[in-house]
C-alpha positions in Angstrom: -74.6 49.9 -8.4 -78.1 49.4 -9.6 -81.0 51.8 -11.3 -84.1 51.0 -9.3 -87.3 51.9 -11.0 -90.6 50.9 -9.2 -93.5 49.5 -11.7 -96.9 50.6 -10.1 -100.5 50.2 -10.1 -103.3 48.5 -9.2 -104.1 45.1 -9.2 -104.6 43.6 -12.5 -103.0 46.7 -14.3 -100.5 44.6 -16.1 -97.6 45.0 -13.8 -95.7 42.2 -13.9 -96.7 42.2 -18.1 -94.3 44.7 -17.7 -91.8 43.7 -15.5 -91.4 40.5 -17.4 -91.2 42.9 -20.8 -88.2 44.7 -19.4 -86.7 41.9 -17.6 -86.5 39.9 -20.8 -85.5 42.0 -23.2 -82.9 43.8 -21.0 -81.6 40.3 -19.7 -81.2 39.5 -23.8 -79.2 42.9 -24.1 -77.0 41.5 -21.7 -78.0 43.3 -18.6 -78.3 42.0 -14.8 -82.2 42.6 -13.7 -83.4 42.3 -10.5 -86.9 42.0 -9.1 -88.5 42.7 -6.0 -92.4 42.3 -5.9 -94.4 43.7 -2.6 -96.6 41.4 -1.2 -99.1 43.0 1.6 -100.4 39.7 3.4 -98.5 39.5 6.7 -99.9 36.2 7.1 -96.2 33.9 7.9 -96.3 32.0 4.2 -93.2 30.4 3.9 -92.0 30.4 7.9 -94.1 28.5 10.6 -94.0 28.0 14.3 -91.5 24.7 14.7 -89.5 25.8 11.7 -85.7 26.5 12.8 -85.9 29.8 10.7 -88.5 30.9 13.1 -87.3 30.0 16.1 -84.3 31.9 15.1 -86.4 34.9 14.6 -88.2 34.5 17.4 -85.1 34.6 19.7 -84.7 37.8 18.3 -82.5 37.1 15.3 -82.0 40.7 13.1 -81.9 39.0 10.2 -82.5 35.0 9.2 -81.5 33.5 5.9 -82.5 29.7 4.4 -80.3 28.6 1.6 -80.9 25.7 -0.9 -79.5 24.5 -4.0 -80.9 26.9 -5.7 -83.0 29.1 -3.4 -81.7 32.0 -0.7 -84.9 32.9 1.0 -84.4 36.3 3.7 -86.6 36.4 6.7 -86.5 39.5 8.7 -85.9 40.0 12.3 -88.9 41.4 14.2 -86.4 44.3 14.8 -85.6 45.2 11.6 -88.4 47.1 10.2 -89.0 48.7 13.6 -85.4 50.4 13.2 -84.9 50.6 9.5 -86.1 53.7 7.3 -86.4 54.3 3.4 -82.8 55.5 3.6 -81.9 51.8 5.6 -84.0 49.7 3.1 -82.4 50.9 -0.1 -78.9 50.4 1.2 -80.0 46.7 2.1 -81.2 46.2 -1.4 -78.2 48.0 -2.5 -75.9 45.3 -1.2 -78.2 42.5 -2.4 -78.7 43.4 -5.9 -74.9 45.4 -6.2 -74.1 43.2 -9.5 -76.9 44.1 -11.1 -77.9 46.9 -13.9 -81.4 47.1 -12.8 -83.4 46.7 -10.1 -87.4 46.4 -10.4 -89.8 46.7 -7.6 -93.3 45.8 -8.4 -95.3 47.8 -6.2 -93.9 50.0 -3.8 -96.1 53.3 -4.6 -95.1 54.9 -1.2 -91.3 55.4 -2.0 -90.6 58.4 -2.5 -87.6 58.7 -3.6 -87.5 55.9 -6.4 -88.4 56.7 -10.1 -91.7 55.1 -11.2 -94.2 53.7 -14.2 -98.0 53.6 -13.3 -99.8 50.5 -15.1 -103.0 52.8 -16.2 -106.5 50.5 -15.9 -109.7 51.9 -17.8 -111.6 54.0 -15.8 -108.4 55.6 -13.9 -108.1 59.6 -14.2 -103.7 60.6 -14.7 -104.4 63.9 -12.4 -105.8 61.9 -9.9 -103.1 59.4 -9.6 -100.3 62.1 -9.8 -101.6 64.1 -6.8 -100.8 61.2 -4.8 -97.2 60.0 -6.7 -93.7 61.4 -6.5 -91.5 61.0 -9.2 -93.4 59.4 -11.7 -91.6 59.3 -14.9 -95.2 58.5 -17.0 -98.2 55.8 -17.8 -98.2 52.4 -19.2 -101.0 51.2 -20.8 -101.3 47.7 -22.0 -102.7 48.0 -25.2 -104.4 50.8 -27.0 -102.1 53.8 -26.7 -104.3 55.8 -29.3 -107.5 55.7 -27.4 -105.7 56.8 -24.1 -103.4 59.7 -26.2 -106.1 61.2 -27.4 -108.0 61.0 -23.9 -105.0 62.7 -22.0 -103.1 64.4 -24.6 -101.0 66.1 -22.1 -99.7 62.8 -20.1 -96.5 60.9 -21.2 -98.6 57.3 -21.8 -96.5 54.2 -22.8 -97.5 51.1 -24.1 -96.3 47.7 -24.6 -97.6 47.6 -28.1 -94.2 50.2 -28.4 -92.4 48.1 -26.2 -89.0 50.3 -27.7 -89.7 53.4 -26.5 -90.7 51.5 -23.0 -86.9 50.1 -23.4 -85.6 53.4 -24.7 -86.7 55.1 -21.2 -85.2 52.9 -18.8 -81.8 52.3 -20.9 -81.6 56.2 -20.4 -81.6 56.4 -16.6 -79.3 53.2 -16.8 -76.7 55.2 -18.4 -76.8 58.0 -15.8 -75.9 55.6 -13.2 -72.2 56.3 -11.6 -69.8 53.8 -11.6 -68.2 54.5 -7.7 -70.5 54.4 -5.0 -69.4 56.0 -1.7 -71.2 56.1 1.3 -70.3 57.5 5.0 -72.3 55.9 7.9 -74.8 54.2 5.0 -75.3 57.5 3.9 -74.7 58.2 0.1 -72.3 61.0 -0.5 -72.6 62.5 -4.1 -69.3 61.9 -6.4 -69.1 64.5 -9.4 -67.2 62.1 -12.3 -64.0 63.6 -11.9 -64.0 62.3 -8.3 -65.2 59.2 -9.5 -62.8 58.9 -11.6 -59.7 59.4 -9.2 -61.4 57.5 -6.6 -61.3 54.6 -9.3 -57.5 54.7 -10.8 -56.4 55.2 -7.0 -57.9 52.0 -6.0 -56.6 50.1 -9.3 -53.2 51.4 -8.6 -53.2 50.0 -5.4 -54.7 46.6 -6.6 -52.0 46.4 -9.0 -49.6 46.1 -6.5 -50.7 42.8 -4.6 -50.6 40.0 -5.0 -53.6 36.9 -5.9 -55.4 40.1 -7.4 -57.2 39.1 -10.6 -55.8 40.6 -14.0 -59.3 42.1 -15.1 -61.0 43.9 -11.9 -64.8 43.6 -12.9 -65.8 44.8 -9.5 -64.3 46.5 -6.6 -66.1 46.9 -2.9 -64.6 48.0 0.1 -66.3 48.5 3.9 -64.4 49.8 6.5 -65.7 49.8 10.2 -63.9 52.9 12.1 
């Protein structure tokens, strides 16, 4: 199941400076990253009138998809954002990115419930930014951390000149991830690790015993529609 952690700011803050920073060195460590970046023009960029993904949409199609050799492109259903809450979204995601460690979004300020670096730009006040932000974890400046520790002493400020400690933060909350996830009607139901781990020898055990299962179980889902 992946860590999502949300890399915010304004425009030309340095946030995808910082999502490429993570992705790299994480991707070297041999960890799966994810990105998802927010883009605000609604304007259709990718999917015109005449296109068939369009008329599929149009025809009221939940959800259309358009895969190449080496592209999978999603185009939402005009129902699907009409219907689908913070709760809904992350379990979409959640089923996209299931394989990886990590999961960056680049943007998405507004969710509240996901953990989150602000790109600090000159001129931008901490106290103001944090009336306004819900689990911020701290501040990333691009380059002179000094100037802007010694401005706001009190603030947790980051920088990619100490691109480590950056590292050193996120590998933390990677760790606390749990390996079972469980949810009941898309909801997630919290597993303390002694359940997770029954939950996981119960389901090995039963593996074991059929047949055309692999030797070494990497990964293990299971839906069930009641």
């Amino acid at each position: 199941m992946p860590f999502f952690l949300a890399i915010c700011g304004h425009k030309n803050s340095g946030k995808t400076l910082l999502g490429s920073f993570i992705v790299e060195n994480l991707t070297k460590k041999g960890l799966k990253v994810g990105v998802i970046k927010s883009f605000h023009h609604e304007e259709i960029v990718t999917d015109f009138p005449s296109k068939d993904t369009w008329l599929y949409r149009e025809k009221g199609a939940f959800l259309t998809s358009l895969f190449q050799t080496s592209l999978f492109t999603c185009y939402f259903g005009k129902s699907f954002f009409s219907s689908y809450q913070e709760r809904d979204l992350f379990t979409f995601w959640e089923s996209i990115f299931w394989d990886c460690d990590l999961v960056l979004l680049e943007g998405f300020k507004n969710l509240d419930s996901v953990l989150k670096l602000w790109c600090l730009k000159e001129g931008e006040s901490p106290e103001e930014i944090k009336k306004n932000l819900k689990n911020l974890l701290g501040f990333v400046v691009i380059s002179n951390s000094e100037h802007w520790k010694k401005l706001f002493p009190q603030e947790n400020i980051l920088s990619l000149e100490r691109g480590k400690e950056i590292l050193n933060l996120v590998e933390k909350f990677l760790s606390k991830e749990p390996e079972v996830l469980l949810k009941v009607n898309e909801y997630k139901i919290p597993l303390n690790p002694f359940v997770q781990s029954v939950l996981k020898s119960t389901l090995e055990g039963f593996l074991k015993a059929l047949k055309k299962v692999p030797e070494k179980i990497e990964k293990l889902e299971i839906k069930i529609k009641f």
